[in-house]
MARDRENNU-466834 format. One record per residue: x, y, z of N, C-alpha, C in turn; residue in three letters. Coordinates in steps of 0.05 Angstrom, whole numbers, plus 5000, padded with zeros to 4 digits. Layout:
# MARDRENNU-466834
XYZXYZXYZALA ...
# end
This chain:
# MARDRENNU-466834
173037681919170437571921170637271927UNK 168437211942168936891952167436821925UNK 166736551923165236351901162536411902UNK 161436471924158336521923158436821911UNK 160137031920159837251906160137231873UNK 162537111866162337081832160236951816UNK 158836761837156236611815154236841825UNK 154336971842151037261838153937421819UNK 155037431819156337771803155037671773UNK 156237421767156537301740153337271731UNK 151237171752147937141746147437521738UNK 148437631755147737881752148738151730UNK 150537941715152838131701151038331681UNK 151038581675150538761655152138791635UNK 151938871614152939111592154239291593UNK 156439461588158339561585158239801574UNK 156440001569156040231550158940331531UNK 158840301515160840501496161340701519UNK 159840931530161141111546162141051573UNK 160940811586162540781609165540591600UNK 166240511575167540291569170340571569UNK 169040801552170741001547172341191566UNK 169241171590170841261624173141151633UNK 173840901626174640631635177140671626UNK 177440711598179540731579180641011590UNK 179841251595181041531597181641431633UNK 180441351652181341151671184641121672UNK 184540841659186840761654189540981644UNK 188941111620190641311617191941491633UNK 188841571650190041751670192541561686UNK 190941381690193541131717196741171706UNK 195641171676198641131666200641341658UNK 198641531667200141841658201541951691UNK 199741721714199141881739198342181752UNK 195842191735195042441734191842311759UNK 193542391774191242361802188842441800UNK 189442761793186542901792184242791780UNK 185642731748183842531735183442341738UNK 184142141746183841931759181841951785UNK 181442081801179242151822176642291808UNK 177142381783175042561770174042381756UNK 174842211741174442001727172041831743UNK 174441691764172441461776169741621793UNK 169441861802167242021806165541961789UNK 165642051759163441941742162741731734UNK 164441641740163941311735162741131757UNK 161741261795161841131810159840951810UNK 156641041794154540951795155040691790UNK 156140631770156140321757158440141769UNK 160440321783162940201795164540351816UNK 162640351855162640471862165540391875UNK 167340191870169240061878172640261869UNK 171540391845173140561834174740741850UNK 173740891867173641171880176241031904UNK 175240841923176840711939179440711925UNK 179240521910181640371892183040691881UNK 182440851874184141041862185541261891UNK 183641221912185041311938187141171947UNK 187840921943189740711955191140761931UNK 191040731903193240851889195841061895UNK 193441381902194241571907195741521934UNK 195141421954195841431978198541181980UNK 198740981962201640951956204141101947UNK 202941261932205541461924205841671944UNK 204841681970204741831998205541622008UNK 206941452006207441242032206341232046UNK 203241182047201141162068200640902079UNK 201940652060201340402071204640432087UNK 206140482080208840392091208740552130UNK 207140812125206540902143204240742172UNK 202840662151201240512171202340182178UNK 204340132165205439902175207139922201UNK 208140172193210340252218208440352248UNK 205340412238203840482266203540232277UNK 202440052262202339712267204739642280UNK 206439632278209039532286209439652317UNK 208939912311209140092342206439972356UNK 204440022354201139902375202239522379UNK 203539452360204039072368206039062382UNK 208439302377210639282399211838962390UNK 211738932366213138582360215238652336UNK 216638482330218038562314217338182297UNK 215138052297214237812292213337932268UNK 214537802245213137902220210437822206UNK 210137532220207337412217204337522230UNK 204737592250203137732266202638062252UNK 204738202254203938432229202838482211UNK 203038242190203438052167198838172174UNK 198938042184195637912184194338212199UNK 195138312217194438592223194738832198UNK 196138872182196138992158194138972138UNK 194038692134192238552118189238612129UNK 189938622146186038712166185638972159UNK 187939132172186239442176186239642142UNK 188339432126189939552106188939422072UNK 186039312071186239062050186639132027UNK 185039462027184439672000187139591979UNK 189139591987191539551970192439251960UNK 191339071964191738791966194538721964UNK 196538711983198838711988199038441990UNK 201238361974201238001990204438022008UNK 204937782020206137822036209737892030UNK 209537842012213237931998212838211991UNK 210338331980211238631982210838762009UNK 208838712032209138782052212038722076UNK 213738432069215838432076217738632072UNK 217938622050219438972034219539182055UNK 217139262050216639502077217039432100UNK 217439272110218339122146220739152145UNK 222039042118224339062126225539282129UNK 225439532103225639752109225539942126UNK 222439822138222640072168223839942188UNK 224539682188225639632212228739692199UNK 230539692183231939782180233140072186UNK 230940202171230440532190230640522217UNK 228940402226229240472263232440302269UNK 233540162252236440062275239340272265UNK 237940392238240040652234239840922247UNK 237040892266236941182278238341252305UNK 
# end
């Protein structure tokens, strides 16, 4: 959120219900059990008040599928660069859901480009 977004979030802030506090808590558990199902079932009921949930538990799930490492390596193939700065900022565009900063996204560069010079 930029600064103008946190002074309306913060003017606008609500209350917390005991039951959505408890969604929140069985939430978390699930994360920590990595029990997906629940975790997608979870933030379902919970979307009304925090429709941000549902996303965020797809980019969870879709890390443990290597779906970002995957789409770094499509990036890499459509830029045809092997410029890690330029990637760097194309990832970050098409890819934000995960908020990757740039030392864990290096990780994965390096890796797949590692991959492609052992193949």
């Amino acid at each position: 959120m930029n600064a103008a977004e946190l002074r309306s979030s913060f003017q606008n802030k609500t209350n917390i219900s005991v039951e959505i506090l408890n969604g929140l808590q069985k939430l978390w558990w699930a994360y920590q059990q990595n029990d997906t199902s629940a975790m997608l079932s979870i933030a379902q009921t919970l979307h009304t008040h925090f429709p941000f949930l549902g996303p965020a538990v797809y980019a969870q799930i879709s890390k443990y599928l290597q779906l970002p490492k995957k789409a770094l390596g499509k990036i890499i193939n459509e830029l045809n660069t092997s410029e890690f700065e330029t990637i760097f900022q194309e990832f970050c565009k098409q890819e934000a859901i995960y908020g990757f900063g740039d030392s864990q996204v290096k990780r994965m560069f390096g890796q797949i480009i590692k991959d492609k010079n052992e193949q």
